[in-house]
N, C-alpha and C positions, 0 to 999 in steps of 0.2 A: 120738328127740329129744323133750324136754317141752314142753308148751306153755308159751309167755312172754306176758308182756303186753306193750305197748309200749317199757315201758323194760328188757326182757329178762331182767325175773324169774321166775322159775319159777312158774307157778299152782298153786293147791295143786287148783281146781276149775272144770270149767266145768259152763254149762248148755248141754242139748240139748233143744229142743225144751220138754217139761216134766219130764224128768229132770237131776237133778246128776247130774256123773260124778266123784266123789273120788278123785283120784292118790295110789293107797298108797305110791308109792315117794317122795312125796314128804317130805323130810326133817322137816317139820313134824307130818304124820303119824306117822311111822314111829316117831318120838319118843316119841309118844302110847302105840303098841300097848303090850303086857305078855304076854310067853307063860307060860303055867300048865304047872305041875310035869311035864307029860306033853312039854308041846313046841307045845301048843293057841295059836295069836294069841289072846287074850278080848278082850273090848271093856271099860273101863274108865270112870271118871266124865270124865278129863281127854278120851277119845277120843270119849265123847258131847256132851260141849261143843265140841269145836273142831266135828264133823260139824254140830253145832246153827248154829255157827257160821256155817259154809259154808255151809248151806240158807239161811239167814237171809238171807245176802247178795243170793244172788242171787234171789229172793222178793224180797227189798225194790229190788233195785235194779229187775226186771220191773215190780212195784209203780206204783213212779217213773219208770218210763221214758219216759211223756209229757209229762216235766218235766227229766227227767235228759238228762245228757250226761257226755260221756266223762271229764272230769273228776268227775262224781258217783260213776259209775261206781269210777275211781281213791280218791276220798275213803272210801267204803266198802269197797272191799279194805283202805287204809290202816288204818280203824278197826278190822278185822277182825284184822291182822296186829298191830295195839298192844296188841289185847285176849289175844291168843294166846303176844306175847312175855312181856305179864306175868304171866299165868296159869303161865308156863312157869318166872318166876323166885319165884313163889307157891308152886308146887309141895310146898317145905322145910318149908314147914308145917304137911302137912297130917299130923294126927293129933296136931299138938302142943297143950298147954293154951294157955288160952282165956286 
């Protein structure tokens, strides 16, 4: 079973202790990967930004967290998830002229 947040979203990450754990099967991810000619997963630009993403979070929300509350918390998953869906319809252009 995945882990949810309160309102029973699927997480794409948590933190343990000082480690993220990134959910590959998570479709956000999954999205991201790219397998090379052989059959290899590679890590690509869009899969080091959303990872960038994820660390970022949960860093800033630790950060904040003697300010924060569970709704901060929620506001910066939010942010994280508007930045990932645009990026996601961004995509189409990449390599095109300027």
């Amino acid at each position: 079973m995945p882990h949810t947040d309160l309102n029973g979203l699927k997480l794409r990450s948590v933190m343990s202790g000082n480690t993220v754990h990134i959910f590959r099967k998570h479709e956000d991810f999954q999205i991201r990967v790219k397998s090379s000619p052989k059959g290899h997963e590679e890590v690509n630009q869009r899969l080091i930004n959303y990872i960038a993403m994820e660390v970022s979070m949960h860093y800033l929300n630790r950060k904040t967290n003697h300010i924060a509350d569970e709704s901060n918390e929620n506001k910066i998953r939010n942010f994280v998830t508007t930045v990932l869906r645009l990026e996601d319809k961004l995509k189409s252009l990449d390599g095109s002229r300027i």
